[in-house]
C-alpha atoms as one frame of an Amber mdcrd trajectory, in Angstrom:
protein
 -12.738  13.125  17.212 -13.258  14.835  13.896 -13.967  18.247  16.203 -10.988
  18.223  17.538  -8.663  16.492  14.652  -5.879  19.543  14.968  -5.536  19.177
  18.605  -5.197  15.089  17.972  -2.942  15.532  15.153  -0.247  18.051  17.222
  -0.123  15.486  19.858   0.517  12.997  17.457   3.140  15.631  15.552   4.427
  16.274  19.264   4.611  12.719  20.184   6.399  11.669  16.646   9.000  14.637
  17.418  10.195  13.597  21.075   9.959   9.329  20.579  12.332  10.228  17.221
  14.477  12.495  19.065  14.961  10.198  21.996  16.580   7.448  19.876  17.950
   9.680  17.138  20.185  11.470  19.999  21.132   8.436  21.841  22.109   7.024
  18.342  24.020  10.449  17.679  25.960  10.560  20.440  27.285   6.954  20.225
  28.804   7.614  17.004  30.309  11.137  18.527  31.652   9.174  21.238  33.224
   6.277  19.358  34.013   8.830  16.187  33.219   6.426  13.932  29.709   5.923
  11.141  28.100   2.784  11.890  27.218   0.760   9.323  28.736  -0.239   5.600
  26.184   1.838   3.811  26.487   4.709   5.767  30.788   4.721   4.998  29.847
   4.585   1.665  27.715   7.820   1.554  29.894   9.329   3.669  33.085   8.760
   1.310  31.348   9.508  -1.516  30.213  13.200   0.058  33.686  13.837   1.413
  34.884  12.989  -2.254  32.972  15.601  -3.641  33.626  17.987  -1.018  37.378
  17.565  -0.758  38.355  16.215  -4.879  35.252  17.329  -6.718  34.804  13.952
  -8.045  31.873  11.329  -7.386  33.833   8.311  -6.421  35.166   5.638  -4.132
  38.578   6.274  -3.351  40.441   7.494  -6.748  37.548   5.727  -9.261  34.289
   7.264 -10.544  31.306   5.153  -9.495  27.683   5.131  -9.538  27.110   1.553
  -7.044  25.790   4.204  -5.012  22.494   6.392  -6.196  23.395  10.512  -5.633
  20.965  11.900  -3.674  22.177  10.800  -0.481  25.505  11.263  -0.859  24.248
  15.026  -2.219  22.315  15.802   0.878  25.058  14.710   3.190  27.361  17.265
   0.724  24.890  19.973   1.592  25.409  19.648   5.053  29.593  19.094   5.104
  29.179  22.214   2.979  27.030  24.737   5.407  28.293  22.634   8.646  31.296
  20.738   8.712  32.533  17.506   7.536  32.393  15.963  10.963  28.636  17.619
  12.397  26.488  14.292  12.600  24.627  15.984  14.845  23.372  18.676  12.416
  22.103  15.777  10.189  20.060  13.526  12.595  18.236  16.337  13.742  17.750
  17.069  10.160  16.246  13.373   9.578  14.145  13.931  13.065  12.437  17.208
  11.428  11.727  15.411   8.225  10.141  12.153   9.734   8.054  14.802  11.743
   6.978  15.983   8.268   6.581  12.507   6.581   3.731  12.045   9.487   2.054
  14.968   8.844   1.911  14.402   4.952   0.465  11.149   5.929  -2.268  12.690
   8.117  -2.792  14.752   4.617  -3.260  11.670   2.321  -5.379   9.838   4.633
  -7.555  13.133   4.649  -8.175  12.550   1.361 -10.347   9.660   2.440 -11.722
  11.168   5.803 -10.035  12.956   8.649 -10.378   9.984  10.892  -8.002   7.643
   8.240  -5.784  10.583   8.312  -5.281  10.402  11.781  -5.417   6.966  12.111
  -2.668   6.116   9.538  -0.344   9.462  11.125  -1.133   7.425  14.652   0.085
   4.101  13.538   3.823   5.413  11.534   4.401   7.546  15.139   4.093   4.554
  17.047   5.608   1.844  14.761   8.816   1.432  16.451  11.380  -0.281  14.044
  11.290   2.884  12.110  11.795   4.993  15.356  15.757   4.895  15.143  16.290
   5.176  11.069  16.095   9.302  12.268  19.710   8.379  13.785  21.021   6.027
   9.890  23.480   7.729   8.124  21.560   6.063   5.530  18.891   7.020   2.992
  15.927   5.552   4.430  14.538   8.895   5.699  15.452  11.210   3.087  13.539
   8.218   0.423  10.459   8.143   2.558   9.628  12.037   2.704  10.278  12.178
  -0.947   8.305   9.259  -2.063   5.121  10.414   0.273   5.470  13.686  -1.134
   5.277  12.498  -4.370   1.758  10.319  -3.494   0.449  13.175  -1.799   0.557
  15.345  -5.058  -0.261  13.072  -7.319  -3.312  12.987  -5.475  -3.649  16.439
  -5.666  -3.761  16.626  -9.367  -5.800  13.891  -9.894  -8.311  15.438  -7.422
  -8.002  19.255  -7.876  -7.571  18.651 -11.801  -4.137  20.901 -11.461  -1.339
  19.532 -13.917   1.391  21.537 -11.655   0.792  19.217  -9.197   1.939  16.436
 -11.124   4.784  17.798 -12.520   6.573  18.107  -8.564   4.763  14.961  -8.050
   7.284  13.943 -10.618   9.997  15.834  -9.197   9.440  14.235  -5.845   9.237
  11.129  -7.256  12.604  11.260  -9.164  14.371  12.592  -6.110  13.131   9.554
  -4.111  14.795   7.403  -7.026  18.209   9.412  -6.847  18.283   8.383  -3.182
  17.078   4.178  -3.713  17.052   2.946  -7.329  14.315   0.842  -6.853  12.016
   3.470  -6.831  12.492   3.913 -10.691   9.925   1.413 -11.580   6.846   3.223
 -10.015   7.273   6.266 -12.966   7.461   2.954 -15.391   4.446   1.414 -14.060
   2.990   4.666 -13.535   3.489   5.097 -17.696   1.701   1.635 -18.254  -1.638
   2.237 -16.484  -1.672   5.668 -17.066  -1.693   4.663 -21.070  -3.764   2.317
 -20.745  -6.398   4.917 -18.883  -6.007   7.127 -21.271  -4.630   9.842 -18.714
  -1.922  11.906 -21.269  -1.668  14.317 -17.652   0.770  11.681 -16.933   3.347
  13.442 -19.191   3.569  16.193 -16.452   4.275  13.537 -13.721   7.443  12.584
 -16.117   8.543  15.858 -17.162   9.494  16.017 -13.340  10.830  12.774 -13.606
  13.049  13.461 -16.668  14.151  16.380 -15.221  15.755  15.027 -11.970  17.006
  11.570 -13.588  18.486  12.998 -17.319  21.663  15.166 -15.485  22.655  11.555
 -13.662  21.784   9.368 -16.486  23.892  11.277 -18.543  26.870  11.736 -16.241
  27.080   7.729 -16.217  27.108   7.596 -20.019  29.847   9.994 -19.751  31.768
   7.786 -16.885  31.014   4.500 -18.327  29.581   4.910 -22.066  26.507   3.039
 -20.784  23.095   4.582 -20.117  22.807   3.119 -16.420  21.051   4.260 -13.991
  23.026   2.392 -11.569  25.404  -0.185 -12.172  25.328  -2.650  -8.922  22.171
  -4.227 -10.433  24.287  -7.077 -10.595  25.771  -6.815  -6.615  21.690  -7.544
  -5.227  20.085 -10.012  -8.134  18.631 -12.984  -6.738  20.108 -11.712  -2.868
  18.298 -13.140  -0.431  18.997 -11.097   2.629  17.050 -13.921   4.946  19.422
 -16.311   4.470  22.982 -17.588   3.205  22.221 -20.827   2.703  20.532 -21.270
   0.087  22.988 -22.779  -1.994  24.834 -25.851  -1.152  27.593 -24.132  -0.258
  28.056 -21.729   2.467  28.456 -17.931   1.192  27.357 -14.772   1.498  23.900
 -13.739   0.094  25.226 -11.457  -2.493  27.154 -14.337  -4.170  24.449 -16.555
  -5.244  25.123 -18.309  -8.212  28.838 -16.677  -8.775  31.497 -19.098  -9.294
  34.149 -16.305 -10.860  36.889 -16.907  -8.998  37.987 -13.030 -10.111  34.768
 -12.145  -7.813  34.744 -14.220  -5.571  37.983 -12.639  -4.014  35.740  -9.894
  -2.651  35.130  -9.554   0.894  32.233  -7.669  -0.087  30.701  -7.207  -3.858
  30.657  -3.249  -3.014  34.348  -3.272  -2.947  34.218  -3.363  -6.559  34.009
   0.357  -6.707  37.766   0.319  -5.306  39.053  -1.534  -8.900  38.227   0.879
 -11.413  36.418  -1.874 -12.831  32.895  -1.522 -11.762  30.933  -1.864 -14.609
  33.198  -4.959 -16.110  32.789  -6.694 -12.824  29.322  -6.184 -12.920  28.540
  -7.658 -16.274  30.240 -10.702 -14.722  28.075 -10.875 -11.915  24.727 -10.537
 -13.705  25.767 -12.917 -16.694  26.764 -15.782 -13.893  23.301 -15.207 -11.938
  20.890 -15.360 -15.157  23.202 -18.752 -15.545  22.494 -19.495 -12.441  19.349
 -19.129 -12.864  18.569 -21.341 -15.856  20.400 -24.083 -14.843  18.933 -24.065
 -11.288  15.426 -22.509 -11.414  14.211 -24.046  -8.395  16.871 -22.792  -6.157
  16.263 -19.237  -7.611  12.443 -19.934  -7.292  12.980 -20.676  -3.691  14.947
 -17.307  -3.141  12.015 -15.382  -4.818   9.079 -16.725  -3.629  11.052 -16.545
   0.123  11.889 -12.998  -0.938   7.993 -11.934  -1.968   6.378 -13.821   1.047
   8.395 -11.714   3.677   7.669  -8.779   2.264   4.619  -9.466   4.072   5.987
 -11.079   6.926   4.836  -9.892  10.382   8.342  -9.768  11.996  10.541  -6.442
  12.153  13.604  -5.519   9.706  16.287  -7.695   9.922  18.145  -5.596  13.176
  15.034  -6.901  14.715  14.928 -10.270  13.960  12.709 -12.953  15.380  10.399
 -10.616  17.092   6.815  -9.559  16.243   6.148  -6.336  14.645   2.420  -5.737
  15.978   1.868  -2.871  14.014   2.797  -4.082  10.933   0.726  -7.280  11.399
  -2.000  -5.528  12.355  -2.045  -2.587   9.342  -1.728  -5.832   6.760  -4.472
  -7.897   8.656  -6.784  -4.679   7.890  -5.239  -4.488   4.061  -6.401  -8.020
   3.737  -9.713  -7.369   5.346 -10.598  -4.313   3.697  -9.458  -5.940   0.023
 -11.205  -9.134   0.793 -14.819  -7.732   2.336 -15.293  -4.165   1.104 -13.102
  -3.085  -2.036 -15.697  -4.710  -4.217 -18.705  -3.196  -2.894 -18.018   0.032
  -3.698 -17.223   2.238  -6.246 -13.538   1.702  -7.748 -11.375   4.473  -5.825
  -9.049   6.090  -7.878  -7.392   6.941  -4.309  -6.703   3.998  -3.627  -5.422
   2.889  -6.826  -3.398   5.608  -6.941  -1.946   4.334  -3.789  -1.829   1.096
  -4.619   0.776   2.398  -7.674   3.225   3.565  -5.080   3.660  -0.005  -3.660
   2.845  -2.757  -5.328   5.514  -1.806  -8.125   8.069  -1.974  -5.672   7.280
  -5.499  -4.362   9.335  -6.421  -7.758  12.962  -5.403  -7.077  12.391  -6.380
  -3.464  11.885  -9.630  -4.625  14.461  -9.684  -7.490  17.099  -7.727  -5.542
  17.093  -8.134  -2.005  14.255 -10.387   0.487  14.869  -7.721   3.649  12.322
  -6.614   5.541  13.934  -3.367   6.299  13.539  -2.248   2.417   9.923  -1.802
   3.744  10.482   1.495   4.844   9.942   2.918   1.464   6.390   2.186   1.796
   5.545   1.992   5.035   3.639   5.212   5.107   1.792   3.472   1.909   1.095
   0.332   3.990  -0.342   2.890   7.004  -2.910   4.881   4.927  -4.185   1.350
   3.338  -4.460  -0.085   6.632  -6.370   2.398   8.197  -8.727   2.873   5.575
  -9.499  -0.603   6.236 -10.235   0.024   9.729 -12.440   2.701   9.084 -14.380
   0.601   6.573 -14.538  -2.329   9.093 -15.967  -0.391  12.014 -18.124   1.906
   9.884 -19.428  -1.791   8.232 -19.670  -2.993  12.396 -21.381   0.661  13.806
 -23.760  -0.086  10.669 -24.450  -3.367  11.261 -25.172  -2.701  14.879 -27.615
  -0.602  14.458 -29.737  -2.600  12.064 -29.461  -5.106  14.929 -30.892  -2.748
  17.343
């Protein structure tokens, strides 16, 4: 296998190209036919873009906002720009080209371990199918991804070939993938924390980058709402759980756990508050009434979190594909598990894998505080892949080892 690793790896390139294309395309061409964007995310990136395009102004409607993180709304600019306003097509094959890439810089990290992980963990994101048609979102799944596995990939690099430009774009990479999902801002926090506490001061290079994408955004909200926010719809996801609207006694949506304001409860949806003018008012509401929530009902807000944490590990698909098995998935966490359990102790402490480690486990927070989807997995799938493979090659090098003391 390791002879012939480039010829398994272009197959697998190959393979990742045409199963993407096939659903990205069918995907593209119902939204050409019907003329419409499908989905309530995807409308709001795609006002947003056509807002700065058209009125030079980042906003919903007439009103400045920042619900909505810029880099998606940026790269869809990009594209009205060079292509047209109403080119969908230009972007999905855009999205196809990148996942193509996200596999390969996969195969990379994974060869950081051995070839055959590398291959292994490229192998398992081109066949996991729930992530086959986010190529065809309007949506920032994709666009997060690549950036986020870029970003692992060279802070490997530095921490390997002792280069401190490498974390620098690490850093850059890393911030973009935060301009595109908020959540992403706590791995640079965490990433502070350890690397502190390791006495690794390279880190500052890492967050240089970081600074350097965040500040301009940071800034612009002080300017819009004489806050420094990152985002204001912290409030919109707190204590959301995605799974189910029930948790309360009452029957509402998720996003309105523990609200009683009558003021917000008018809302069809808590995005709509980016229509009023009043975002950031609204939103002080929101978060004030779910921390009261919270203390006067802590077992109904346990109930959401630990519900939330647990199915971040779930073996089912995202919530479009709900109530069926994801066997990949399952079978990448079984191998987590196994490798964590049987063989993480009985070697040497992997700075690899810690590393690694750094660009997930951070993020099983906000998933937990903000949202309890499965589908918010995608930002570290390609984590989950590389883990899980080297935990099959530990298991059947520990097996082929075994046998042949047997023998």
């Amino acid at each position: 296998m390791i002879k012939y690793y480039k010829w398994i790896l272009l197959i697998i390139l190959i393979f990742t190209l045409f199963s993407r294309s096939l659903v990205g395309i069918k995907m593209m061409n119902k939204m050409c036919f019907e003329k419409t964007i499908i989905g309530r995310d995807s409308e709001h990136y795609v006002n947003i873009a056509k807002n700065l395009l058209f009125k030079k102004i980042y906003a919903f409607g007439e009103h400045p906002t920042s619900i909505r993180p810029p880099g998606y709304p940026y790269f869809l600019l990009f594209n009205y720009k060079f292509f047209g306003v109403d080119n969908v097509k230009v972007i999905v094959y855009e999205q196809i080209i990148i996942t193509v890439f996200v596999v390969f810089l996969i195969f990379l990290i994974g060869k950081e371990f051995s070839i055959v992980c590398g291959l292994i963990a490229s192998l398992c994101y081109a066949i996991w199918y729930p992530n086959w048609e986010r190529v065809g979102w309007i949506s920032t799944e994709v666009l997060t991804v690549f950036s986020l596995t870029l970003s692992t990939l060279l802070l490997l690099y530095g921490l390997n070939k002792k280069k401190n430009f490498y974390y620098f774009f690490s850093g850059i990479a890393v911030g973009i993938s935060a301009l595109t999902r908020a959540e992403i801002l706590i791995i640079p926090v965490v990433f502070v924390i350890v690397m502190v506490i390791m006495k690794n001061y390279k880190i500052g290079f890492f967050l240089l980058g970081v600074c350097l994408i965040l500040c301009p955004w940071i800034l612009r909200n002080y300017i819009v709402h004489g806050k420094f926010l990152f985002t204001t719809s912290t409030g919109i996801l707190l204590f959301c759980d995605q799974g189910s609207h029930k948790v309360e006694e009452q029957d509402c949506g998720s996003m309105f756990f523990g609200i009683k304001s009558e003021e917000i409860r008018k809302f069809s949806n808590l995005f709509d508050i980016a229509l009023t003018g009043k975002e950031r008012e609204y939103d002080e509401i929101i978060i004030k009434e779910k921390l009261n929530y919270a203390i006067n009902y802590p077992l109904k807000v346990l109930k959401v979190l630990v519900k939330n944490f647990l199915i971040m590990f779930y073996p089912m698909g995202p919530s479009v594909w709900l109530d069926r098995y994801d066997p990949i998935y399952g079978t990448i966490m079984a191998f987590i598990f196994i490798y964590f359990i049987f063989y993480f102790k009985k070697e040497k402490l992997k700075t690899n894998i810690l590393i690694i480690l750094l660009f997930w486990l951070p993020l099983l927070i906000p998933y937990t505080l903000f949202t309890g989807d499965p589908i918010y997995r995608a930002s570290y799938e390609p984590i989950l892949c590389i883990i899980g493979s080297y935990g099959i090659v530990k298991f059947f090098e520990n097996a082929t080892s075994t046998d042949k003391l047997i023998r």
